[in-house]
C-alpha positions in Angstrom: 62.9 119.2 82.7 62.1 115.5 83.0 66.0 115.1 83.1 65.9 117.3 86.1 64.0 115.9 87.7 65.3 112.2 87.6 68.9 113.7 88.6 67.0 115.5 91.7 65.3 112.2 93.0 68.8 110.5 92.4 70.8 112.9 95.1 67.5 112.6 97.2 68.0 108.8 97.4 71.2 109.3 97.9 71.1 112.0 100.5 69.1 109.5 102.7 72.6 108.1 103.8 73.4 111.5 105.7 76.0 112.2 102.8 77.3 116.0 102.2 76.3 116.6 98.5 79.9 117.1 97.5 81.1 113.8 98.9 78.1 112.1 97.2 79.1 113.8 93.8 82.7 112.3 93.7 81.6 108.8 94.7 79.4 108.3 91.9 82.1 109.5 89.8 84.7 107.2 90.9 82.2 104.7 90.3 82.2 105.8 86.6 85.3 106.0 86.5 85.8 102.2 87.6 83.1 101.0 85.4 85.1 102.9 82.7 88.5 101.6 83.3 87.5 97.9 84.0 85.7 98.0 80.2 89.2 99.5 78.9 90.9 96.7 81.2 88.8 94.1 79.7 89.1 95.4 75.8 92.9 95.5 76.1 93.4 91.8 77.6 90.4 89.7 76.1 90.1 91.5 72.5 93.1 92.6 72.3 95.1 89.9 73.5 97.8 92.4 75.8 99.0 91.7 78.9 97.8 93.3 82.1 99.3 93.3 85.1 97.3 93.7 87.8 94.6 95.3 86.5 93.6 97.3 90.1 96.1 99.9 88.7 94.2 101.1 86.4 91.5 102.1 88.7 94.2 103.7 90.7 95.7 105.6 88.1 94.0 109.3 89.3 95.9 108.6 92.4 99.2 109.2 90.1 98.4 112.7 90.3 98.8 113.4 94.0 102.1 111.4 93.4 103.0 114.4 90.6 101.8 116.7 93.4 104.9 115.2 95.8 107.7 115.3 92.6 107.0 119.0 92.4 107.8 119.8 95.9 110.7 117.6 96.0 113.7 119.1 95.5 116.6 118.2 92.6 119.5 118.5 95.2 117.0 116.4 97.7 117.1 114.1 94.8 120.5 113.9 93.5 121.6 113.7 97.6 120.0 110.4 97.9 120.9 109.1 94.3 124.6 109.5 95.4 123.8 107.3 98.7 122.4 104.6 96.1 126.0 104.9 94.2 124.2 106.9 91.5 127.4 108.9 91.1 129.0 109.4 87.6 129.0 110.0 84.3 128.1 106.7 82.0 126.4 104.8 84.4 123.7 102.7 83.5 121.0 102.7 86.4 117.4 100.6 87.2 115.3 102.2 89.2 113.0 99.2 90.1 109.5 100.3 91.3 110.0 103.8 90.1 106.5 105.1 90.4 106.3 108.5 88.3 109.8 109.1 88.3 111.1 111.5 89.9 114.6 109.9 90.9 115.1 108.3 87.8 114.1 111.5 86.3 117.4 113.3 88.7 119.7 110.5 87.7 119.2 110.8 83.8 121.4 114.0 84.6 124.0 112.6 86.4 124.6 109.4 84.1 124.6 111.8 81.0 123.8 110.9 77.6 126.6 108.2 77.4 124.4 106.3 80.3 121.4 105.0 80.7 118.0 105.0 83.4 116.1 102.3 83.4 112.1 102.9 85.1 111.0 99.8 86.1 107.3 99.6 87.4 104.1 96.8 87.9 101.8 100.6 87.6 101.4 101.5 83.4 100.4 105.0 84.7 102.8 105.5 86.2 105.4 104.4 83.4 103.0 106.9 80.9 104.2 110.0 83.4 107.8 109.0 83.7 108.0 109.1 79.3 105.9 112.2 79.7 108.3 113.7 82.2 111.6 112.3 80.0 109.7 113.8 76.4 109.1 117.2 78.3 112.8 117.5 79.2 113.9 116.2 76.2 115.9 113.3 78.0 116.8 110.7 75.4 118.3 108.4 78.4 115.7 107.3 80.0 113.3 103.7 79.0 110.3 102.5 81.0 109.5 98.8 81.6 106.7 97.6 82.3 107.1 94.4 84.8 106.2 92.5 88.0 109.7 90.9 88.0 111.7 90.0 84.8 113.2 93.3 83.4 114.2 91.8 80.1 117.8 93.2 80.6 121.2 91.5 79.2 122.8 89.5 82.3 125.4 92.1 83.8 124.6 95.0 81.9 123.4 97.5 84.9 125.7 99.3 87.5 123.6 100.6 90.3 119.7 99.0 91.1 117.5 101.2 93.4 114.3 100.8 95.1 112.7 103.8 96.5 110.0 103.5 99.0 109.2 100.4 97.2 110.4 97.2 98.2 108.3 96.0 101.1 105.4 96.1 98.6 106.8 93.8 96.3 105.0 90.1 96.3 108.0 88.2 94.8 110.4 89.7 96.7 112.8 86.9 96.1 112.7 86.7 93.0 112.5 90.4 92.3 115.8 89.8 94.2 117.6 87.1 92.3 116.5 89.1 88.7 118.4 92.0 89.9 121.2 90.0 90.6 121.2 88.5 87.0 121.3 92.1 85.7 123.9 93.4 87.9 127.9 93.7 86.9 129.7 91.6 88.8 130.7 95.2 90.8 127.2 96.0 90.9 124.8 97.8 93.7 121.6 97.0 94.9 120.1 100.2 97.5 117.3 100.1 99.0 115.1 103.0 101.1 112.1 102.7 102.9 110.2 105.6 104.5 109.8 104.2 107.9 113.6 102.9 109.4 112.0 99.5 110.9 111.3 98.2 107.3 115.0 98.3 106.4 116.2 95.4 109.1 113.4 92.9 107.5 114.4 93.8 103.8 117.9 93.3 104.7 117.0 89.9 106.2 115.5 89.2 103.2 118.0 90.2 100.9 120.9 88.4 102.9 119.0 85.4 103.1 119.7 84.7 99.3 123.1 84.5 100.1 123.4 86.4 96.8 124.3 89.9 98.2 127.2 91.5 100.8 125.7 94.7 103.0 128.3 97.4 103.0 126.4 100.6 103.7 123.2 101.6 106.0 121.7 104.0 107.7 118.2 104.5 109.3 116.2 103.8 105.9 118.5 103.3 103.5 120.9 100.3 103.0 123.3 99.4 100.1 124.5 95.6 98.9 127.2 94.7 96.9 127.0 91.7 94.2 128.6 88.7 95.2 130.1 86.5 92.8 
């Protein structure tokens, strides 16, 4: 009763600010769920000794779901369309999708590479990495790896055919250097795509990626443009 009572003069504090009782509800959850995460956040890189990055994602992980919510209503041949624009194309390819939030495209291209490929996910978000390995183990996909990374992939120099970034590149930080790694990793015929979701992103990344003088443009369209590796 005393319980009650407590919890009733909390909402009627709260309901001072004019607040529907819902909206009120799922604030002071989402602040228990921060409180929550930052104490898991600060276990698993000061007692633990592990690496973060960017620790911000692990508040944001609940917003993976609505991300889920888009994969589902995306279709495979909407997928595999765009892969074949990125020059995910054949049989034995081995593919980085770089930024790869929940994985949806490098889920598609773990088909078309076979099992005598390989799909690399690359992404700064570890929730995001946990539903792309919970996709791939659901499928039964032995083909696909997840890497957890701001920029170094940890990937043998010339060992990947085809990088693609989805959606993704204008919210890199390093964008150089994101740039330069992918070059290390690339065959020396390799592919580097890009797609953004608004068209007037596309002429700034290619700026960017040109200015390295490390690439050669040989395909684009309104959001989507694909480099060759130069020498």
């Amino acid at each position: 009763m005393v319980k009650e009572e407590k919890e009733v003069r909390k909402m009627d504090i709260l309901n001072q600010f004019g607040l529907p009782r819902p909206l009120i509800q799922f604030l002071i959850g989402m602040v228990a769920y921060i409180i929550v995460m930052t104490i898991i956040f600060l276990i698993h890189k000061y007692l633990l000794g592990k690496k973060c990055l960017q620790w911000m994602w692990y508040i944001m992980g609940p917003l993976m779901l609505l991300a889920v919510l888009r994969d589902i209503f995306r279709t495979k041949r909407k997928s595999i369309q765009l892969l074949a624009k990125y020059g995910v194309t054949k049989r034995g390819q081995v593919v980085l999708d770089y930024g790869c939030g929940t994985g949806s495209y490098a889920i598609s291209a773990s088909s078309i590479v076979s099992d005598s490929g390989k799909v690399y996910a690359a992404d700064i978000n570890p929730f995001a990495l946990y539903m792309v390995r919970l996709k791939a183990r659901v499928k039964g996909l032995k083909n696909v790896e997840t890497i957890l990374t701001d920029r170094y992939t940890g990937l043998p120099d010339e060992s990947v055919n085809v990088v693609f970034m989805s959606d993704a590149f204008h919210d890199f930080r390093n964008r150089e250097g994101i740039v330069r790694e992918m070059h290390r990793i690339l065959k020396s015929d390799g592919v580097l795509s890009i797609s953004e979701d608004l068209d007037r992103k596309i002429p700034k990344a290619i700026a960017q990626i040109e200015n390295t003088n490390l690439y050669s443009l040989n395909f684009r369209e309104k959001k989507l443009c694909r480099f060759k590796k130069r020498g």
